[in-house]
C-alpha positions in Angstrom: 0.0 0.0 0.0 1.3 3.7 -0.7 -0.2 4.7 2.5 1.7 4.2 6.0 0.4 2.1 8.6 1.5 2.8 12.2 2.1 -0.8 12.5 4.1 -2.5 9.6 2.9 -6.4 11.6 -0.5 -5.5 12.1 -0.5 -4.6 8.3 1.3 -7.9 7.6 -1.8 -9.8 9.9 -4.2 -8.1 8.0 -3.0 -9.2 4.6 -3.0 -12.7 5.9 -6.6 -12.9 6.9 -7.4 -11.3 3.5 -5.7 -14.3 1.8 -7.2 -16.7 4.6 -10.9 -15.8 2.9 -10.2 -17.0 -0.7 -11.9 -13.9 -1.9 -9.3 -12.1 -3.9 -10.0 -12.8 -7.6 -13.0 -14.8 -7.6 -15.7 -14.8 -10.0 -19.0 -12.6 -8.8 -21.3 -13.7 -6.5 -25.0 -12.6 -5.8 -24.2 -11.9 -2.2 -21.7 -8.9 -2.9 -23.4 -8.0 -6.1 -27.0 -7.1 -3.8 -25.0 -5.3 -1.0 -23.8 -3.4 -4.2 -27.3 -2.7 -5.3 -28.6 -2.4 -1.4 -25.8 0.8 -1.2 -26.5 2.8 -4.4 -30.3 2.3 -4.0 -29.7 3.4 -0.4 -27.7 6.5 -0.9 -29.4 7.6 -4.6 -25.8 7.4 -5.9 -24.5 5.9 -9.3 -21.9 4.1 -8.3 -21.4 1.9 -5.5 -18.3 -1.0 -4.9 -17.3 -3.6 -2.8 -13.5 -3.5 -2.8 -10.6 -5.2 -0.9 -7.1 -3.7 -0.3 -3.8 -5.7 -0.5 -0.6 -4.2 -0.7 -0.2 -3.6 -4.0 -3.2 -3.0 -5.3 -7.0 -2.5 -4.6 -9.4 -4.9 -6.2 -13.1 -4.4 -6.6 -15.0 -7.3 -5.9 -18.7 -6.4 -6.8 -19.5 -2.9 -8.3 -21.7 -0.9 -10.3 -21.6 2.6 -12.1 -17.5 1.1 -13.1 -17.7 -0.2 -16.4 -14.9 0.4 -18.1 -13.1 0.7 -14.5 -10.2 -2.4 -14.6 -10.7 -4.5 -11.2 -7.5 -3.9 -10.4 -6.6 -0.7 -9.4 -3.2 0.9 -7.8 -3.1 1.3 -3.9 -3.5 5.1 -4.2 -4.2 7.0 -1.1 -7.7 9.1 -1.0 -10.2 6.8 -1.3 -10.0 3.1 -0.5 -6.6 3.0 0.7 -7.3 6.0 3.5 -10.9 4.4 4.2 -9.2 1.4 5.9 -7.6 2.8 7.9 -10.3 4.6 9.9 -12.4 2.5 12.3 -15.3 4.9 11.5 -17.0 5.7 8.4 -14.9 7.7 5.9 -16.4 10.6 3.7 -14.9 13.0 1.3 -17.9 15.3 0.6 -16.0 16.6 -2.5 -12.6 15.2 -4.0 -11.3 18.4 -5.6 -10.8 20.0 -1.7 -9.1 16.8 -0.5 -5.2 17.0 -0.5 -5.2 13.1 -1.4 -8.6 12.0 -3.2 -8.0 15.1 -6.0 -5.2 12.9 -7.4 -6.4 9.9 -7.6 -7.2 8.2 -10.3 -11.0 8.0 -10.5 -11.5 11.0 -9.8 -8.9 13.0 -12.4 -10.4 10.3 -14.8 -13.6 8.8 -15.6 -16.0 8.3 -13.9 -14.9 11.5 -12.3 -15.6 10.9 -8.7 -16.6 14.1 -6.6 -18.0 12.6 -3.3 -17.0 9.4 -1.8 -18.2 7.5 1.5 -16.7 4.3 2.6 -17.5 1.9 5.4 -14.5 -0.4 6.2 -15.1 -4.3 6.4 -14.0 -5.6 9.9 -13.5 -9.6 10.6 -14.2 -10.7 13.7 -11.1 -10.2 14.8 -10.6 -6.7 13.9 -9.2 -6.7 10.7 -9.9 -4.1 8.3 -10.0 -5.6 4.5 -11.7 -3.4 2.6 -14.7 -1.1 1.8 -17.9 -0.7 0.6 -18.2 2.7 -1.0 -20.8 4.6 -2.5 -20.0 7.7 -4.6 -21.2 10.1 -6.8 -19.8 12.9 -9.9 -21.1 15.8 -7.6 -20.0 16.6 -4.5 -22.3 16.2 -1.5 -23.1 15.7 2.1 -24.1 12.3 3.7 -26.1 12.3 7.5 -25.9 9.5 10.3 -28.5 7.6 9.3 -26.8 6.9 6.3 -23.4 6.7 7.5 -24.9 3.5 10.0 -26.2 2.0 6.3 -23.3 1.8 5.8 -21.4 0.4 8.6 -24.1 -2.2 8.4 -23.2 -2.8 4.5 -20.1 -3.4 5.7 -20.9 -5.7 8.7 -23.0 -7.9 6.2 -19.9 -8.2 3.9 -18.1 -9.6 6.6 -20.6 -12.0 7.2 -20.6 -13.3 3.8 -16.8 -13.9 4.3 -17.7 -16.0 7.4 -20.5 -17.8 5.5 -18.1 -19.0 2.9 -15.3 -19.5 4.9 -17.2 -21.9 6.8 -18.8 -23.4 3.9 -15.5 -24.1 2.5 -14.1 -25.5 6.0 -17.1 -28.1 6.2 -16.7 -29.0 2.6 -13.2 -29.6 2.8 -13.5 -31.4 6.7 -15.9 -33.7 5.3 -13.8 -34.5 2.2 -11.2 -35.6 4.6 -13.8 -37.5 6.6 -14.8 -39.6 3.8 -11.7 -40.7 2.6 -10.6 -42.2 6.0 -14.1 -43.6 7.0 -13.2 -47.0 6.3 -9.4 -47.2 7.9 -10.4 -44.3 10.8 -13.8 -45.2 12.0 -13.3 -43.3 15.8 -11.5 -40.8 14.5 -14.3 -40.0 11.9 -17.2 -40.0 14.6 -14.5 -37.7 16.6 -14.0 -35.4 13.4 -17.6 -35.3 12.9 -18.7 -34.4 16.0 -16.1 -31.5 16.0 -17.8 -30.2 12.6 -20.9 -30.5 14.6 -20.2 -28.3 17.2 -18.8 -25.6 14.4 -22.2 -25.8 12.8 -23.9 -25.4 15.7 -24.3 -21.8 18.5 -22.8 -21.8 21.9 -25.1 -22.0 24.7 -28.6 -20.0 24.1 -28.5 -15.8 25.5 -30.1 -14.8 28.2 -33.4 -13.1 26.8 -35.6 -11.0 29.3 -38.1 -12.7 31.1 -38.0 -15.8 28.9 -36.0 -19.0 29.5 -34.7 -20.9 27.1 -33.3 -24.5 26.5 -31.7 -26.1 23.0 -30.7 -29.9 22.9 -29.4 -31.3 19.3 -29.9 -35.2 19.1 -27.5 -37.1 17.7 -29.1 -39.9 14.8 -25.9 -41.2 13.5 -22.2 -40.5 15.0 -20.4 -40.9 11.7 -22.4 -38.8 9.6 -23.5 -34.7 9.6 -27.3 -34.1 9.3 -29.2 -31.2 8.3 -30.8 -29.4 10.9 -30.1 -25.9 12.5 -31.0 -23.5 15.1 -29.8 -19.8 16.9 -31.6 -17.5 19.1 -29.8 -14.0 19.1 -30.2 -10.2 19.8 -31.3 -8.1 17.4 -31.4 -4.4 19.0 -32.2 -3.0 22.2 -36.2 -4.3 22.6 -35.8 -7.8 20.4 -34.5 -11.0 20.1 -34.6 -13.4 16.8 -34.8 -17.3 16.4 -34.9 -19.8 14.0 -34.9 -23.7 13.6 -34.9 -25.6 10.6 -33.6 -28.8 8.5 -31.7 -29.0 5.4 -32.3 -31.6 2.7 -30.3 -34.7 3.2 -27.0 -35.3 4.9 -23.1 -34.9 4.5 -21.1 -32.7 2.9 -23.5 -30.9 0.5 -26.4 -30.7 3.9 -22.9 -29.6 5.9 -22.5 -26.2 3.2 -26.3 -25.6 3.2 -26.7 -25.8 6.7 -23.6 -23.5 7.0 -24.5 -20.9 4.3 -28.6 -20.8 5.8 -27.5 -20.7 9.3 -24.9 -17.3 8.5 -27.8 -16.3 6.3 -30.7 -15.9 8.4 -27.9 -13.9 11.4 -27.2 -11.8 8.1 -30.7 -11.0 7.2 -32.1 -10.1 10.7 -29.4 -7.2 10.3 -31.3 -4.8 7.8 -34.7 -7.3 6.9 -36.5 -7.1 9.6 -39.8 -8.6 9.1 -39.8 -12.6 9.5 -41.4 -13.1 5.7 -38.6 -11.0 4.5 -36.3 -12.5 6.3 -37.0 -15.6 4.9 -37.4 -14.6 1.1 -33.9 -13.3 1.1 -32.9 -16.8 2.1 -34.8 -18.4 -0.4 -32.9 -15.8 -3.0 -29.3 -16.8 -1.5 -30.2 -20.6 -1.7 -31.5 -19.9 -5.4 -28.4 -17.9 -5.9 -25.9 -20.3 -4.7 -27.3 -23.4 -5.9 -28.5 -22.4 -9.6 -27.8 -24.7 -12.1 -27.0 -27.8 -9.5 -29.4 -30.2 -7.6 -31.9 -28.2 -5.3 -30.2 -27.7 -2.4 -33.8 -26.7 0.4 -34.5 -26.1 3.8 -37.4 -26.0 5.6 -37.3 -23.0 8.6 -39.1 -21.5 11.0 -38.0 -17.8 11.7 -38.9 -15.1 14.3 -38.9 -12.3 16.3 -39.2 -12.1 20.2 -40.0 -9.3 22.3 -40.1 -8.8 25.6 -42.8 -6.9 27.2 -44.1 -6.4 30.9 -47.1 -8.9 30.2 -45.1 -11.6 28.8 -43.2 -12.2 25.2 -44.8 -11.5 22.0 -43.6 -13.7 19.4 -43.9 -13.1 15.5 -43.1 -16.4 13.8 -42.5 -16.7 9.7 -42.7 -20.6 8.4 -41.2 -22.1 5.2 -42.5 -25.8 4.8 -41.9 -26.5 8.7 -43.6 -28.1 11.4 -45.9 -25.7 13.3 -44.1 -24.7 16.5 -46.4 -25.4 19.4 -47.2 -23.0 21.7 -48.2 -24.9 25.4 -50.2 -22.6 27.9 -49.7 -22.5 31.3 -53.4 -24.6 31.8 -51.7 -27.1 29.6 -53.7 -26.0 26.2 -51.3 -27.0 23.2 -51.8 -25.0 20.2 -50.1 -25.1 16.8 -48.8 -21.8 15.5 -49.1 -22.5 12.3 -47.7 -21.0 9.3 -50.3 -22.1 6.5 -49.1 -22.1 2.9 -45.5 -21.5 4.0 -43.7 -23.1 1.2 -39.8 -24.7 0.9 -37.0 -22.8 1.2 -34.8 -22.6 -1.9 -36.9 -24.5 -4.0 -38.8 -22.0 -5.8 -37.7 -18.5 -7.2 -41.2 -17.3 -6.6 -41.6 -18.8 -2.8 -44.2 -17.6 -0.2 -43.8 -17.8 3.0 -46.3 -17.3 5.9 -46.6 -15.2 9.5 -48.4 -16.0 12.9 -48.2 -14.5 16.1 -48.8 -14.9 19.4 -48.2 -13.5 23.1 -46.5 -15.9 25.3 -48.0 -15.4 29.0 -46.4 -16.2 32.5 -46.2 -19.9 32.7 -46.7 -20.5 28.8 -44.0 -22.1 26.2 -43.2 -22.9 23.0 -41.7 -25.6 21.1 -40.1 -25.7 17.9 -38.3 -29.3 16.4 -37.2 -30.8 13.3 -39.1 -33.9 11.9 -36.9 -36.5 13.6 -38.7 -36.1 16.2 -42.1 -37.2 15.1 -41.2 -39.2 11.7 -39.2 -41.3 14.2 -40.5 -45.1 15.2 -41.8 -46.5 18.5 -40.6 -50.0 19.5 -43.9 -51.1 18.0 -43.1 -49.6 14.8 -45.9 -46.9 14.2 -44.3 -43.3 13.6 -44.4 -41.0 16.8 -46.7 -38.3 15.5 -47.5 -34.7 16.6 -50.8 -36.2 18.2 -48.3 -38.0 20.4 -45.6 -34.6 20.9 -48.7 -32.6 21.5 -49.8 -34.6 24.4 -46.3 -34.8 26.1 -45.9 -31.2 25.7 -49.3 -30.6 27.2 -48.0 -32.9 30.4 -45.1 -30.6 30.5 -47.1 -27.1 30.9 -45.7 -24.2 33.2 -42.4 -26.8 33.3 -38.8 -24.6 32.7 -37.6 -24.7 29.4 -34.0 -27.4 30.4 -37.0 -29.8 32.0 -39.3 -29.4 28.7 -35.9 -30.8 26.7 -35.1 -33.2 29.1 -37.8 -35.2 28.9 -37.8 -34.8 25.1 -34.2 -36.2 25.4 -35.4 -39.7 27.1 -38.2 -40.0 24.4 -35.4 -39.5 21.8 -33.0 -42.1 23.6 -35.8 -44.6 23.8 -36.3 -44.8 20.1 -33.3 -46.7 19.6 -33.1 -47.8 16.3 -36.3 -46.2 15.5 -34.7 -42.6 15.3 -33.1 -42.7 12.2 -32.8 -39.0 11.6 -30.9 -35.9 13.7 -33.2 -34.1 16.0 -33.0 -30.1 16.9 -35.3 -28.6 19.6 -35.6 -25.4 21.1 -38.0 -24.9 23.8 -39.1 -21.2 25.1 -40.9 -20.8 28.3 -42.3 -17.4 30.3 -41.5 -17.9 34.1 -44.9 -17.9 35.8 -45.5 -15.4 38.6 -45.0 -16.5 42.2 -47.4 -15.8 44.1 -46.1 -15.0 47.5 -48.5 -15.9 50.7 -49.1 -13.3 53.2 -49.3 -14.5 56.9 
């Protein structure tokens, strides 16, 4: 880079994480190419980029308003270059005042730049890599609000990184696991369960007033299933959540269940509604997988908040089971989704919204199919008639007992389970009621 750093090794660090992504020189992809179009649309400007800086040159991933523009360009200072090294938001309101942007190259030449805003893209572990920029061949102001579009460009860039790093790391882990399957049986079920855990969140938050319990059931030891789940903060008053189970098994359910999983956490960012939420993972499946073998999920997506009566939850469905919502009097009702369709199966998918208010002493229940499509000793498939009636024996219980007991019913299936099992379970606390004397 022409510019300085402070730190020549913390320059060195970050050029290593850049490489560690696999992004530089890589074909386009629809993820970059929308934050592109989400930025120009965003700030009314006709040119936008995505663009990542090594140290001899700066190369635009995604773009538009460039043509003609080579994707290589040199590392001078003003624009790009300058941007990443600010932690904040960097604007040149107009290029012809600024002792560095007035000479550099797109601005003396076409497209003639004359305002410039960049937010830098930050790993997780602080690295800045590169930019998405918006600019514009007049010079202009730009106010906070847009300034945090931004940043949160930005932020969903770097999430897109993760996403296909850890596509890449499951694809290749899985590879590995195949090929010494025969000759390494323990140390594939040990490998496995490692790739597990990397597919799967910590320990649930703590959410306001609502408790919350997760338990992922193992069907077979040497092979990765499908199925998913996070619960997560999404600003100051809510919380999101989703469950779901990709298609099949393996390698190709390992990427899917990778890529939906740092999809949905992406979406929440800027999407907001649950429906929308869930189209834009649709789009990113459809995306990703066009020309291939369907790669589809079924998911149930949604938004909590917290509120002084109880939790009011907003719940979008593709193709799911109905989560089922137990009163504290030990109702059970199905919130179901009607007419939700697949996810990633269709360009044109709908999905569907219910809501409800979660109460003191009320939860809810969301699973994948191995659950109920699994076999009794007997041989008759478990059924939601028979979840429905444990759950209702299980009203006003915490949310770890609720799993627990799901847990035995899983363990006694024995062979009968022949599928992976998520479950998240969701209670209110009921009121105590203290006795005067």
């Amino acid at each position: 880079m022409t510019a300085t750093l402070i730190d020549p090794g913390a320059e060195a660090a970050r050029l290593e994480a850049l490489r560690r992504y696999q992004v530089l020189d890589t074909p386009p992809e629809g993820a970059f190419d929308r934050v592109v179009a989400l930025a120009a649309r965003a700030f009314g400007a006709p040119i936008a980029s995505v663009t990542f800086v090594e140290d001899e040159r700066v190369w635009i991933k995604a773009h538009t308003g460039l043509a003609g523009v080579p994707h290589d360009l040199a590392p001078d200072p003003g624009l790009c270059v300058s941007a990443i090294l600010e932690s904040e938001p960097y604007v040149v309101a107009d290029t012809l005042t600024h002792p560095e942007a007035c000479d550099h190259p797109l601005v003396r030449d076409e497209p003639h730049v004359r305002f410039y805003a960049a937010a830098p893209i930050v790993t997780a572990d602080g690295h800045r890599l590169g930019t998405v920029n918006v600019m514009d061949v007049e010079p202009r102001e730009v106010d906070e609000a847009g300034l945090h579009t931004l940043t949160d460009l930005a932020a969903l860039v770097a999430t897109q990184l993760e996403t296909r790093l850890s596509a890449r790391a499951a694809l290749t882990l899985e590879r590995r696991l195949r090929q010494q399957a025969e000759a390494e049986r323990g140390r594939l079920e040990l490998l496995t369960s490692t790739l597990r855990k990397v597919l799967l969140p910590p320990s649930p938050p703590k959410v306001p007033g609502l408790d919350i319990a997760t338990h992922y059931h193992v069907a077979s030891a040497d092979q990765v299933g499908g199925d998913f789940f996070d619960v997560f903060r999404l600003d100051e008053h809510n919380w999101a959540f989703f469950l779901g189970d990709v298609c099949g098994k393996g390698a190709d359910a390992a990427v899917v269940t990778a890529l939906a999983r740092h999809t949905l956490r992406a979406a929440a960012v800027y999407a907001g509604d649950p429906e929308a939420v869930l189209a834009n993972l649709n789009m990113v499946l459809m995306d990703e997988f066009l020309g291939a073998d369907p790669c589809y999920c079924t998911v149930l997506y949604g938004v909590l908040t917290p509120t002084d009566e109880g939790t009011r939850v907003k719940v979008a469905g593709g193709g799911h089971p109905p989560a089922l919502v137990v009163r504290a009097g030990g109702d059970v009702e199905a919130l179901r989704t009607e007419g939700g369709m697949l996810v990633g199966l269709l360009q044109e998918a709908r999905f569907a919204v219910a809501e409800t208010t979660l109460l003191p002493g009320d939860g809810m229940l969301l699973y994948t199919d191995g659950l109920t499509e699994a076999r009794t000793p007997a041989g008759h498939m478990y059924g939601e008639d028979r979840l429905r009636s444990l759950a209702a024996g299980l009203a006003g219980q915490p949310a770890q007992a609720v799993v627990t007991r799901l847990e035995e019913t899983l363990s006694a299936f024995g062979p009968g389970l022949t599928d992976d099992t998520a479950i998240l379970s969701m209670t209110v606390p009921p009121i105590v009621k203290r006795h005067s004397r």
